[in-house]
DSSP file (Angstrom, degrees, kcal/mol; ACC not computed):
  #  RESIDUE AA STRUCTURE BP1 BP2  ACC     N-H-->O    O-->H-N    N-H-->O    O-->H-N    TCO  KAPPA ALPHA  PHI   PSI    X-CA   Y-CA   Z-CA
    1    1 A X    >>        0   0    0      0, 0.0     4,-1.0     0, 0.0     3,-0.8   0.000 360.0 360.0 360.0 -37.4  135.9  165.2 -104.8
    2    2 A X  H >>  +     0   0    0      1,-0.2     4,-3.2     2,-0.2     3,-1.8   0.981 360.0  66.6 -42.4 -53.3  137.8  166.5 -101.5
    3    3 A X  H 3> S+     0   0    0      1,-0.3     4,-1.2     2,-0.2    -1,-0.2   0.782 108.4  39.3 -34.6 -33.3  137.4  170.2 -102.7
    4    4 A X  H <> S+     0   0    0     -3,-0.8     4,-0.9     1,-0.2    -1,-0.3   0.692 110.7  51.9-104.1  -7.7  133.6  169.9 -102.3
    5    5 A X  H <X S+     0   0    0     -3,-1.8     4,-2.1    -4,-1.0    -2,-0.2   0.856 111.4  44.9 -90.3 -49.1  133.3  168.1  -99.5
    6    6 A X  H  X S+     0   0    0     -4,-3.2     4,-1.5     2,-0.2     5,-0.3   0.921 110.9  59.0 -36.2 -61.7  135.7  170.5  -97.1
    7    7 A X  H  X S+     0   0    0     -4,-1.2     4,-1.4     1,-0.3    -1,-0.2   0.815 111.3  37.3 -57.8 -76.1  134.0  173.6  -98.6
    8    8 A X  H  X S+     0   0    0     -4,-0.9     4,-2.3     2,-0.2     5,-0.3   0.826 114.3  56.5 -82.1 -43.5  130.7  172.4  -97.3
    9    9 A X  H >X>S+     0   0    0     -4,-2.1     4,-1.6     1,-0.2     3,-1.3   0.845 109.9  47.1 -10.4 -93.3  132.2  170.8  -93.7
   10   10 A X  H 3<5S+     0   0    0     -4,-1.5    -2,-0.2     1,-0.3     3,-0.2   0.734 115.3  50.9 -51.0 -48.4  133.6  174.2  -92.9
   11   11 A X  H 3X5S+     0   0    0     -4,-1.4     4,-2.0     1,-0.3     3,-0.3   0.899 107.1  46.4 -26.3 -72.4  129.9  175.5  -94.0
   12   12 A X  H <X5S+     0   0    0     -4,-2.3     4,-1.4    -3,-1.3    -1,-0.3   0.918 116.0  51.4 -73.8 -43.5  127.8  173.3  -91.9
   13   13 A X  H  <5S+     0   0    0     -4,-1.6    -1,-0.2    -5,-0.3    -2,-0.2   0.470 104.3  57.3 -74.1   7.0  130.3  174.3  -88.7
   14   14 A X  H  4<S+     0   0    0     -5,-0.5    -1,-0.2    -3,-0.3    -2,-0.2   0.768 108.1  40.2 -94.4 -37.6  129.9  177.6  -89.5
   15   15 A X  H  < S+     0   0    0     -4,-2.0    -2,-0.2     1,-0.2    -3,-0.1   0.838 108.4  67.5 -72.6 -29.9  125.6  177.5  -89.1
   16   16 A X  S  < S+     0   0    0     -4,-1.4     2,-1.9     1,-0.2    -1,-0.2   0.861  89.5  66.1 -77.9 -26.1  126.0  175.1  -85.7
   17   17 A X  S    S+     0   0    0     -3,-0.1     2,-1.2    -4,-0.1    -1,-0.2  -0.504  73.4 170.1 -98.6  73.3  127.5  177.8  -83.8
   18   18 A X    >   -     0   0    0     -2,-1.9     3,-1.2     1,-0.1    -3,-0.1  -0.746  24.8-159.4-106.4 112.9  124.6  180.4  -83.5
   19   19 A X  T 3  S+     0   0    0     -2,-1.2    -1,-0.1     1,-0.2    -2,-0.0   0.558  78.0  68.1 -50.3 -28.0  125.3  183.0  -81.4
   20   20 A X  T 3  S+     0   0    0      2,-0.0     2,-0.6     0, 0.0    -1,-0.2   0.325  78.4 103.7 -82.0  -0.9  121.4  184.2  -80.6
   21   21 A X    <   -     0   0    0     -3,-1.2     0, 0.0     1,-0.1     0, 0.0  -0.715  62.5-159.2 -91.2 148.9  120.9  181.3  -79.0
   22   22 A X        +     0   0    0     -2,-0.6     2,-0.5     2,-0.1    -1,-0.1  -0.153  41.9 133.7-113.0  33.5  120.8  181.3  -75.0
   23   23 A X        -     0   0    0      1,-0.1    -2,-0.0     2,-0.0     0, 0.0  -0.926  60.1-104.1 -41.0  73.5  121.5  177.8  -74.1
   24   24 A X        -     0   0    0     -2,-0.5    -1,-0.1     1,-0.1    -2,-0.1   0.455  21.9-163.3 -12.7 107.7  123.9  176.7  -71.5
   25   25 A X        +     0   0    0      2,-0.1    -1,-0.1     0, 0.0    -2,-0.0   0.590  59.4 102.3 -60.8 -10.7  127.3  175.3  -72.6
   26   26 A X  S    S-     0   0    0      1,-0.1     2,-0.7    26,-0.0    26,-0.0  -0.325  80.2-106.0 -86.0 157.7  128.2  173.8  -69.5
   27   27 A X        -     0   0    0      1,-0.0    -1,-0.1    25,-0.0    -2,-0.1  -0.768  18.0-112.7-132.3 151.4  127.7  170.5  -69.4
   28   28 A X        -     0   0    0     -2,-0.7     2,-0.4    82,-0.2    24,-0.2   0.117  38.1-155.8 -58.6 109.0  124.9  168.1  -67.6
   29   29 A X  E     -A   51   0A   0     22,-4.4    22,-6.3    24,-0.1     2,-0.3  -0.902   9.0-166.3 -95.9 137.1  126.9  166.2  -64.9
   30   30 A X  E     -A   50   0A   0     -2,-0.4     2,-0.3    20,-0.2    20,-0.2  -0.893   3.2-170.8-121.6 154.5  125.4  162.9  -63.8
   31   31 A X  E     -A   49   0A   0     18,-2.6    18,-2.3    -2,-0.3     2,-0.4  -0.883  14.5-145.6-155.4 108.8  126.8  161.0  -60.4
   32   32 A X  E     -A   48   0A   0     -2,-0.3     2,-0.4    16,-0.2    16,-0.2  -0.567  13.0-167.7 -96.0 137.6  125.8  157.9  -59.6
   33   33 A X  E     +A   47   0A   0     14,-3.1    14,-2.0    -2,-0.4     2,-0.2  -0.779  32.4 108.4-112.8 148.2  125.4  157.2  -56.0
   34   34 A X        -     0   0    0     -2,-0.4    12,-0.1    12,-0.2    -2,-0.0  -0.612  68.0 -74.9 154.8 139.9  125.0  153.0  -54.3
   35   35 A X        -     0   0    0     -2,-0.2     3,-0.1    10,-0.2     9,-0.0  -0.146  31.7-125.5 -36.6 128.8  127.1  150.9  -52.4
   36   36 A X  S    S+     0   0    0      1,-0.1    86,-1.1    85,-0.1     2,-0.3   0.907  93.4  14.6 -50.5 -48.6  130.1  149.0  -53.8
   37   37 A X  E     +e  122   0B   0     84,-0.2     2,-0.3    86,-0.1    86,-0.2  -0.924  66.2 175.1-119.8 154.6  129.0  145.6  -52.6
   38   38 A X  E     -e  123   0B   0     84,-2.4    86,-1.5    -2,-0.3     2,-0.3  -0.597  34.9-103.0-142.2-156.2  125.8  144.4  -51.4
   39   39 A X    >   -     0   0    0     84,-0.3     3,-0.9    -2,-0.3    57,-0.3  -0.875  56.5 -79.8-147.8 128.8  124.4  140.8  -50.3
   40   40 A X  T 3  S+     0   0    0     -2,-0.3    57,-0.2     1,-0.2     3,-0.1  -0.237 116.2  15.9 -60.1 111.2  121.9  138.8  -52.9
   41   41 A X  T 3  S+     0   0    0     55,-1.9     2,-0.8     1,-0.3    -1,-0.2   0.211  91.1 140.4  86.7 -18.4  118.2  140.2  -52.7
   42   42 A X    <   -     0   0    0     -3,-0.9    -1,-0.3    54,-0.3    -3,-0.3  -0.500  56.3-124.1 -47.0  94.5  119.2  143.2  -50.9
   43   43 A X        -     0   0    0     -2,-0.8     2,-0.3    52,-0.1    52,-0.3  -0.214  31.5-170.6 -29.2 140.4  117.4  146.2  -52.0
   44   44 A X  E     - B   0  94A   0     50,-2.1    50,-1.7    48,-0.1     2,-0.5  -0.908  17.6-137.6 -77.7 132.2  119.9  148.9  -53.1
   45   45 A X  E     - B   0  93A   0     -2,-0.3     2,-0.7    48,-0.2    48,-0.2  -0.820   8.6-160.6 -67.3 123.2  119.0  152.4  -53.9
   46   46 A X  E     - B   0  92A   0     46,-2.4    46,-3.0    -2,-0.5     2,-0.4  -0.945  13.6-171.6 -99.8 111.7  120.8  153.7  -57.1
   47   47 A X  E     -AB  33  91A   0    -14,-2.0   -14,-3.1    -2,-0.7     2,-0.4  -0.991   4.3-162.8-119.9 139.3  120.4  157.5  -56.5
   48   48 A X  E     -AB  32  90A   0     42,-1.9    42,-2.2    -2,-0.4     2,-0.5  -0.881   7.5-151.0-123.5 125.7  121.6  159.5  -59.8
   49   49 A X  E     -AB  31  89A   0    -18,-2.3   -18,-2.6    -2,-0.4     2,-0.3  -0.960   6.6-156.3-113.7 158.5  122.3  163.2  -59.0
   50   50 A X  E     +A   30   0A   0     38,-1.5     7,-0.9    -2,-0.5     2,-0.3  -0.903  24.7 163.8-130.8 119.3  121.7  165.3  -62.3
   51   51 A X  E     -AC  29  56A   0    -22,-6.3   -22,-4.4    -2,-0.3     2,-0.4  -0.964  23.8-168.5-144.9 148.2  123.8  168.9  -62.2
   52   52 A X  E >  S- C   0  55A   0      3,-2.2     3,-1.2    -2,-0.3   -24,-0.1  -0.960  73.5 -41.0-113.9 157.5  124.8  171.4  -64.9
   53   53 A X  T 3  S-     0   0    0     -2,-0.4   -24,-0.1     1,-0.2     0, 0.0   0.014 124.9 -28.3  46.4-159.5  127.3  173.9  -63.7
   54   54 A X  T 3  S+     0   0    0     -3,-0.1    -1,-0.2     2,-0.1     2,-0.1   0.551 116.9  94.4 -31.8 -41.2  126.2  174.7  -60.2
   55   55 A X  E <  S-C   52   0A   0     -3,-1.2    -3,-2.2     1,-0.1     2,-0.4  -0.431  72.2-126.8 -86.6 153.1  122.5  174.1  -60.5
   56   56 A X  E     -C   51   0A   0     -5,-0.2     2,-0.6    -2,-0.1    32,-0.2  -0.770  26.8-124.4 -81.4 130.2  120.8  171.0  -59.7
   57   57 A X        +     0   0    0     -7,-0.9     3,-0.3    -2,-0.4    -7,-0.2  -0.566  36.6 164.4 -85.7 126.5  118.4  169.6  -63.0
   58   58 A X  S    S+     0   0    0     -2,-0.6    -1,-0.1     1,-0.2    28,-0.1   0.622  76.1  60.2 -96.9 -10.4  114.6  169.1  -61.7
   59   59 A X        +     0   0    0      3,-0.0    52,-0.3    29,-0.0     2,-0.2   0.021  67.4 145.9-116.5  32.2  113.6  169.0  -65.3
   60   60 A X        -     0   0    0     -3,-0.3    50,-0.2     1,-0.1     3,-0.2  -0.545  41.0-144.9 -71.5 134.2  115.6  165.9  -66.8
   61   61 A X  S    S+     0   0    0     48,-0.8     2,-0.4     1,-0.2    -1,-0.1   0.908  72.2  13.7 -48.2 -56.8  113.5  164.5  -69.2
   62   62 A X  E     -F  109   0B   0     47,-0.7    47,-2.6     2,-0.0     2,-0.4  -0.996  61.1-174.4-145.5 137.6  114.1  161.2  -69.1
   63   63 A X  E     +F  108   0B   0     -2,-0.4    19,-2.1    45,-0.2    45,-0.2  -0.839  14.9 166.0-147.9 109.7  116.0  159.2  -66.3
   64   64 A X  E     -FG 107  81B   0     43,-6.5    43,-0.6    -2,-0.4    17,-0.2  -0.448  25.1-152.6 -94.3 174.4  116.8  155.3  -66.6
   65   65 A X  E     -FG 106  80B   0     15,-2.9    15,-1.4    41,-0.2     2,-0.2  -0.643   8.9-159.8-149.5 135.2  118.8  153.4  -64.9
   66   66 A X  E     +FG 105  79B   0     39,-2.3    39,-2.5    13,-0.2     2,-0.4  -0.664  13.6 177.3 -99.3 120.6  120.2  150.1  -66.8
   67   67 A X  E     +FG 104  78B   0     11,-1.2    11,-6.3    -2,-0.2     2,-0.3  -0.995   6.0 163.6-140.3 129.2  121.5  147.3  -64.6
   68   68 A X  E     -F  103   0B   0     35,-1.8    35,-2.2    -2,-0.4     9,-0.1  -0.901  43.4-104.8-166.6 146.4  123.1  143.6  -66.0
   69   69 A X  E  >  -F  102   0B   0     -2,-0.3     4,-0.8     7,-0.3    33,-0.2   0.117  28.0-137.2 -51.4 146.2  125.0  140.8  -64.8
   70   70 A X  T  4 S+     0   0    0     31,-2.2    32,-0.1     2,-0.2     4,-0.1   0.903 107.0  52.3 -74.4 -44.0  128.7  141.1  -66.3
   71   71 A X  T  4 S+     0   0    0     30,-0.4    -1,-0.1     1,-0.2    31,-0.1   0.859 108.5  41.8 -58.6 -39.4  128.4  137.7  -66.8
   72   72 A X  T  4 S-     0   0    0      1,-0.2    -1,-0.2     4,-0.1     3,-0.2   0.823 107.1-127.3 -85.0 -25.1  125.1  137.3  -68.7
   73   73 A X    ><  -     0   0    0     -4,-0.8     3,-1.6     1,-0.2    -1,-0.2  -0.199  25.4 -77.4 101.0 168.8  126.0  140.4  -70.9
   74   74 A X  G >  S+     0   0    0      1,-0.3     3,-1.5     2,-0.1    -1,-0.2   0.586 120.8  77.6 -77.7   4.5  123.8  143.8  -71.6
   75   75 A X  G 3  S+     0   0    0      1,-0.3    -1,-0.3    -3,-0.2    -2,-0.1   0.767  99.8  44.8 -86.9 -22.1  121.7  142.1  -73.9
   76   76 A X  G <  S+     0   0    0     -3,-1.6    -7,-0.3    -7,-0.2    -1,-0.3  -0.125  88.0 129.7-108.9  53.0  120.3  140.8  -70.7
   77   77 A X    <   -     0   0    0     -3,-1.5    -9,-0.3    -9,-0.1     2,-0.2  -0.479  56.7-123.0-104.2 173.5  120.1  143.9  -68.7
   78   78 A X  E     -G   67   0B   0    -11,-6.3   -11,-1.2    -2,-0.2     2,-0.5  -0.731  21.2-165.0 -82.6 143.2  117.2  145.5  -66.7
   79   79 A X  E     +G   66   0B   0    -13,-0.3     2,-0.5    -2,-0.2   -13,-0.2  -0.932  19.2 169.6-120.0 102.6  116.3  149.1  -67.8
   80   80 A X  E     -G   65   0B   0    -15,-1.4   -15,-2.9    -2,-0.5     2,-0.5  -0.877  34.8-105.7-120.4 151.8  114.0  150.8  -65.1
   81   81 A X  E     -G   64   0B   0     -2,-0.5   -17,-0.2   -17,-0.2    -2,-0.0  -0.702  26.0-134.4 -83.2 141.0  112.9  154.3  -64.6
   82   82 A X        -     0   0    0    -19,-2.1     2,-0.5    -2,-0.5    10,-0.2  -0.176  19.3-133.8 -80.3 145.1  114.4  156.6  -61.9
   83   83 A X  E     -D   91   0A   0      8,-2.3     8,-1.7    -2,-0.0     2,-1.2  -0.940  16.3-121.2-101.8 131.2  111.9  158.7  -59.8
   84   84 A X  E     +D   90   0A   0     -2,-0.5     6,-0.2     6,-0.2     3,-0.1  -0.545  36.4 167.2 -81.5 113.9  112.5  162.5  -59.0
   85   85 A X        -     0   0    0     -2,-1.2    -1,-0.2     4,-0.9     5,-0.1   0.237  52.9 -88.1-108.2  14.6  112.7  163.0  -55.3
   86   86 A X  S    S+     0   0    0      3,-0.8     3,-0.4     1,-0.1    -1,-0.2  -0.018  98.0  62.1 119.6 137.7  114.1  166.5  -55.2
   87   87 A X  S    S-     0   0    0      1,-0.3   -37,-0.3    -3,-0.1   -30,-0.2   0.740 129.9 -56.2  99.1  28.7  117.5  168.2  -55.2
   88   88 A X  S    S+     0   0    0    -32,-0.2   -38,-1.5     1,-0.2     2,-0.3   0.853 103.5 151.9  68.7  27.9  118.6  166.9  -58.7
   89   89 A X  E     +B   49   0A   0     -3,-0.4    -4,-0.9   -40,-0.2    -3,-0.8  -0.680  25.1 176.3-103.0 129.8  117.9  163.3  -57.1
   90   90 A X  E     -BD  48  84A   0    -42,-2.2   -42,-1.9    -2,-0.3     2,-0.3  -0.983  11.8-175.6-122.6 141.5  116.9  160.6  -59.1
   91   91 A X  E     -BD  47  83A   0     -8,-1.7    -8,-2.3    -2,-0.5     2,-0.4  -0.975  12.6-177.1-139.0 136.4  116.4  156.7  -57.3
   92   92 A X  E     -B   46   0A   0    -46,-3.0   -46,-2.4    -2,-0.3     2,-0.4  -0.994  16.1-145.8-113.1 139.5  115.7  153.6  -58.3
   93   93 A X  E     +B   45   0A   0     -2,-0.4   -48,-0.2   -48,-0.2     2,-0.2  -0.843  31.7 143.6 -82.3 139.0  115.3  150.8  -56.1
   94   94 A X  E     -B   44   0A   0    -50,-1.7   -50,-2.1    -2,-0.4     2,-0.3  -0.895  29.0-149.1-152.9 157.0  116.4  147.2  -57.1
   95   95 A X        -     0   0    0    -52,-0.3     2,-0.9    -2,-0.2   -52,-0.1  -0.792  17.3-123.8-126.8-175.9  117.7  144.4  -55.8
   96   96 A X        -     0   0    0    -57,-0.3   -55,-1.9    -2,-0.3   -54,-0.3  -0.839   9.3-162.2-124.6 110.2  119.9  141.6  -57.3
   97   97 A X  S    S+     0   0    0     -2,-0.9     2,-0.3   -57,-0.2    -1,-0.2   0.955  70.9  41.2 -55.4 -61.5  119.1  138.1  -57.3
   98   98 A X  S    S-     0   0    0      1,-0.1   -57,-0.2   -58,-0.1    25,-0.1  -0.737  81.8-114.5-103.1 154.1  122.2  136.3  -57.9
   99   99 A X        +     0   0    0     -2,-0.3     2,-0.2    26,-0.1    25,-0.2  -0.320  69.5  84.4 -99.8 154.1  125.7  137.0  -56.5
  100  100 A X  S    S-     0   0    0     23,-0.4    23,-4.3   -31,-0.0     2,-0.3  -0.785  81.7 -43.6 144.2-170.9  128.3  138.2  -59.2
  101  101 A X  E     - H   0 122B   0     21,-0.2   -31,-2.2    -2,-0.2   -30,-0.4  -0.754  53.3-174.5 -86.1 112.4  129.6  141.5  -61.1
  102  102 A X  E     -FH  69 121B   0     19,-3.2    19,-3.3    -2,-0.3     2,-0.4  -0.813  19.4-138.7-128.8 167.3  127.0  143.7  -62.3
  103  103 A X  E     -FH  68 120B   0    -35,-2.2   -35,-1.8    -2,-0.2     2,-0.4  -0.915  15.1-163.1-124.9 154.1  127.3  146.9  -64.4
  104  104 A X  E     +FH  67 119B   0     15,-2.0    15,-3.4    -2,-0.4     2,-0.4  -0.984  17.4 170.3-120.2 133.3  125.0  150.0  -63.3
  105  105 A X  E     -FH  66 118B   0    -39,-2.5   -39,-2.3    -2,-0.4     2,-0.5  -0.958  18.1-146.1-143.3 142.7  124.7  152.5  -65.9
  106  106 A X  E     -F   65   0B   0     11,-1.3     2,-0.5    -2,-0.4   -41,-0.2  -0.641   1.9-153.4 -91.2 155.1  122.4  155.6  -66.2
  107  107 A X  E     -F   64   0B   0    -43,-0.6   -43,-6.5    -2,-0.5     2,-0.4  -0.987  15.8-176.5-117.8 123.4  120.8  157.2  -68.9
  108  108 A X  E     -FI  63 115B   0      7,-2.2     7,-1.0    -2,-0.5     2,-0.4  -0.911  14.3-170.7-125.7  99.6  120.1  160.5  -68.6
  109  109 A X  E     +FI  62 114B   0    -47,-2.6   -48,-0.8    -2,-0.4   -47,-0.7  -0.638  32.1 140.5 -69.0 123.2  118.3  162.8  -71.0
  110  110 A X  E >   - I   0 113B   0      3,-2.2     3,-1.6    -2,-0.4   -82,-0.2  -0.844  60.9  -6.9-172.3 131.6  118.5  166.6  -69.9
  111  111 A X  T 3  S-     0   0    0    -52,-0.3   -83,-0.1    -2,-0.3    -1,-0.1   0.902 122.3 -53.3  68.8  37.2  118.9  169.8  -71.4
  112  112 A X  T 3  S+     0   0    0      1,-0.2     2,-0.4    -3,-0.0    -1,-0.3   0.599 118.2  96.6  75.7  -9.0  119.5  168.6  -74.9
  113  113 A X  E <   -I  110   0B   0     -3,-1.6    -3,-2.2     2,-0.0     2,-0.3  -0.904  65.9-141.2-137.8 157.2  122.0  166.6  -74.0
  114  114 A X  E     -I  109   0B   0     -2,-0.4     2,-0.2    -5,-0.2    -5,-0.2  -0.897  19.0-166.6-117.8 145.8  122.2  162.3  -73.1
  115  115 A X  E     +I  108   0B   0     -7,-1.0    -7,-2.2    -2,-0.3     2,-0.1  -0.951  11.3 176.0-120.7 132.4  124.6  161.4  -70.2
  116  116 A X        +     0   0    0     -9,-0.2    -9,-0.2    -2,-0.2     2,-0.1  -0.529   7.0 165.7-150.0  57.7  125.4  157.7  -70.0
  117  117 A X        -     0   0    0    -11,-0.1   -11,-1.3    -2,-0.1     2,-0.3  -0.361  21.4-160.1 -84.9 142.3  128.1  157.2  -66.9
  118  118 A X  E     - H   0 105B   0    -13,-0.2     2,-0.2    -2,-0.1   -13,-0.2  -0.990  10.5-174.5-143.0 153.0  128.2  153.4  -66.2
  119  119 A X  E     - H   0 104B   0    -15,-3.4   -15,-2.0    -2,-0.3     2,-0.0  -0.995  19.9-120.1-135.8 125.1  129.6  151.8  -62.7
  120  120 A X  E     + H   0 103B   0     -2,-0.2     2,-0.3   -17,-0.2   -17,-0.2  -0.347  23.8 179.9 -96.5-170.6  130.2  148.5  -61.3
  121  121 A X  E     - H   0 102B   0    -19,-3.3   -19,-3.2    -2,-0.0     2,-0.3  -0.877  19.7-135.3-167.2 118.3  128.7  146.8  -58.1
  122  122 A X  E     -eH  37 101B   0    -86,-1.1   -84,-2.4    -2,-0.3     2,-0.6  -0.774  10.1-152.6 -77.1 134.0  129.3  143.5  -56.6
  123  123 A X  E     -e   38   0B   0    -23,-4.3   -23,-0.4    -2,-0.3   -84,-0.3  -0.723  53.7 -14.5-113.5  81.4  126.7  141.3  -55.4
  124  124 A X  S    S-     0   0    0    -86,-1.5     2,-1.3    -2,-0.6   -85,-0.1  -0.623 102.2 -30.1 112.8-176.8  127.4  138.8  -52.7
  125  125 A X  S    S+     0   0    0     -2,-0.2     2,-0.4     1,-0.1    -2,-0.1  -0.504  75.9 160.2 -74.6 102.0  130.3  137.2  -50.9
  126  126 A X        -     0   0    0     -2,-1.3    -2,-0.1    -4,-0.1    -1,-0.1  -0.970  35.5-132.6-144.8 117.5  132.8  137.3  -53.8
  127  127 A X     >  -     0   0    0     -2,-0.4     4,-0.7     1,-0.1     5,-0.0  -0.228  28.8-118.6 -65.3 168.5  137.1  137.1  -53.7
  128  128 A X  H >> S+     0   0    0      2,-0.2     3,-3.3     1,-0.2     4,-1.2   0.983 119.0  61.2 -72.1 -67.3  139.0  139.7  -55.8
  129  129 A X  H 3> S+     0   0    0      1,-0.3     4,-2.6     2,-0.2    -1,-0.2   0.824 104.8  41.6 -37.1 -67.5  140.2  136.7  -57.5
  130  130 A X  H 3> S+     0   0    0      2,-0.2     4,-0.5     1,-0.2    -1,-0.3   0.776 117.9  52.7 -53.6 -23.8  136.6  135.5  -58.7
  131  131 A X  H XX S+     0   0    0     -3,-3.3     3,-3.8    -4,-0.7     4,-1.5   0.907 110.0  46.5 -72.4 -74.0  135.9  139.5  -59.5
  132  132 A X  H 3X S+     0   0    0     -4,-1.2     4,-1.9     1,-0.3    -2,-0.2   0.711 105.4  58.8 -48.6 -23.4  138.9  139.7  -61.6
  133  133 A X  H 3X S+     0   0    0     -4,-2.6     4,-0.9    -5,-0.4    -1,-0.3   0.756 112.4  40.8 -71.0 -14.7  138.2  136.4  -63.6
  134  134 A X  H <X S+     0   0    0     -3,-3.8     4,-1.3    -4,-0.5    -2,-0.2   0.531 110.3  56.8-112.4 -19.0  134.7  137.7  -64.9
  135  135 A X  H  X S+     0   0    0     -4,-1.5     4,-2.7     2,-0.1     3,-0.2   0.893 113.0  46.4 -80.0 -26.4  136.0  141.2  -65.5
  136  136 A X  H  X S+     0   0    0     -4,-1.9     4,-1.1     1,-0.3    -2,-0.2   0.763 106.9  47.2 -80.0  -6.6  138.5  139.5  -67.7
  137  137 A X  H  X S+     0   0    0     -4,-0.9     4,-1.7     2,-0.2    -1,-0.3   0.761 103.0  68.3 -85.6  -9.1  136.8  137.4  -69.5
  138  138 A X  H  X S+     0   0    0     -4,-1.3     4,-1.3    -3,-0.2    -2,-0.2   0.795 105.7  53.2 -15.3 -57.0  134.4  140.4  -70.0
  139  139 A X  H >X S+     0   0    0     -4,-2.7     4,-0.8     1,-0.2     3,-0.6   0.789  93.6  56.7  -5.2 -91.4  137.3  141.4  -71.8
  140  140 A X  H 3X S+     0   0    0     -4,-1.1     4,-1.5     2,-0.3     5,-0.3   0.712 113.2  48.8 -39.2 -53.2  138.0  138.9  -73.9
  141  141 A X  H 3X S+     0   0    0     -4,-1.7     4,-2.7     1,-0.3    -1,-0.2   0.882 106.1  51.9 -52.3 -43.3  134.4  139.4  -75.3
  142  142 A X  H <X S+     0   0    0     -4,-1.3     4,-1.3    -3,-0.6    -1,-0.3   0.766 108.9  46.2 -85.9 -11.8  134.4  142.4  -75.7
  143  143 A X  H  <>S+     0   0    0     -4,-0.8     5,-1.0     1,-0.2     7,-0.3   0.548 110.7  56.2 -99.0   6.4  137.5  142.6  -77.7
  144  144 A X  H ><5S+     0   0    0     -4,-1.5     3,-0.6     2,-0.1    -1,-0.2   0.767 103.1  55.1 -86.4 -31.0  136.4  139.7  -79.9
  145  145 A X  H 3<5S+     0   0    0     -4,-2.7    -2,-0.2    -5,-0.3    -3,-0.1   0.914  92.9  67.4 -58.2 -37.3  133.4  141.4  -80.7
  146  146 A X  T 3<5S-     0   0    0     -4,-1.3    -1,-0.2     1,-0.1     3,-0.1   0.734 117.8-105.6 -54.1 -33.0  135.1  144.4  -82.0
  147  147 A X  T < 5S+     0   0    0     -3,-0.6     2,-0.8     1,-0.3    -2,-0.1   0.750  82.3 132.8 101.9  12.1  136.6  142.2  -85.1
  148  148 A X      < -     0   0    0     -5,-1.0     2,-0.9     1,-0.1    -1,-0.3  -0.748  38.8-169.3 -92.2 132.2  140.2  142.4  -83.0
  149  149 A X        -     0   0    0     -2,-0.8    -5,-0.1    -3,-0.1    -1,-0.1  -0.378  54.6 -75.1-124.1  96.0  141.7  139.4  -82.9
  150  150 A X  S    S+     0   0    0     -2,-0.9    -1,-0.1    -7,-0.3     2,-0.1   0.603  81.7 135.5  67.7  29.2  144.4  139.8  -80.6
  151  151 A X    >   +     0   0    0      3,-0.0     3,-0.7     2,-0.0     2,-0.2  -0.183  32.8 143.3 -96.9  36.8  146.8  141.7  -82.8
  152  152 A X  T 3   +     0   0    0      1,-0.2     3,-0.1    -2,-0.1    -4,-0.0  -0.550  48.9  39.5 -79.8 156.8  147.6  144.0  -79.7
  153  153 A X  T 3  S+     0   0    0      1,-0.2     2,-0.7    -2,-0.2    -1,-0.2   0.751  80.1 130.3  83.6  15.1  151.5  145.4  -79.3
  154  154 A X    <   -     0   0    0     -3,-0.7     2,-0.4     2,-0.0    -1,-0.2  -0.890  45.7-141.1-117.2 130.6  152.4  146.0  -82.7
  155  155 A X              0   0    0     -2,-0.7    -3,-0.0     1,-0.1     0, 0.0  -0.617 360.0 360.0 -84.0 134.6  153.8  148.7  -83.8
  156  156 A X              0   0    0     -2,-0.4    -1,-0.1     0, 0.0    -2,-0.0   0.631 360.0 360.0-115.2 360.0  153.5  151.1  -87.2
């Protein structure tokens, strides 16, 4: 069963690499711009700059940007669309109701290819201690969800 599956791998990587296309290899950097911390109900701008190579993209297809509480999880995050103001610029405005640890991440369609860079941003008068207890139990979640349970440090 291997024999025929390799054969056709090396096959199908052979066809994906077509030379008469004139696409751009480089790839679509996104850079999310916004304050580290802000104040509860303070607008922020989230300005996303879009670049391949050198050039700025004017023409991204689609540009979100996804914002939720660390605490509450993504399942309760915001998703809004970005407006193109020029230069590779993309902005959203929002602000943040409650103080805590929020994660900002964009989605950026362009040029064939999705860019999905994510950042955090604290919202209100918050110690390092109180940050660091919510990223870690973040943690915790996320590495129960994954089906580990806590088997870290051994070696094979």
């Amino acid at each position: 069963m291997m024999l025929v599956v390799v054969p056709l791998f090396l096959l199908l990587v052979g066809c994906t690499s077509a030379p008469e296309e004139k696409t751009s290899l480089e790839i679509v950097k996104v850079e999310m711009q916004f304050p580290e911390s802000v104040d509860e109900a303070e607008e922020v701008v989230v300005r996303t700059l879009v670049t391949q190579g050198e050039e700025n993209v004017e023409d991204a297809q689609e540009v979100q940007i996804e914002i939720w509480n660390v605490e509450k999880g993504k399942e309760n995050s915001v998703l809004v669309d970005a407006e193109h103001v020029g230069d590779g610029v993309y902005e959203v405005k929002h602000s943040f109701e409650a103080k805590g640890v929020y994660r900002v991440q964009s989605h950026v369609t362009a040029r064939d290819m999705h860019v999905m860079p994510t950042k955090q941003l604290v919202v209100g008068d918050m110690s390092q201690e109180e940050i660091d207890a919510i990223m870690e139990s973040e943690e915790e979640k996320e590495n129960h969800d994954d089906g580990d349970h806590g088997d870290h440090g051994h070696h094979h």
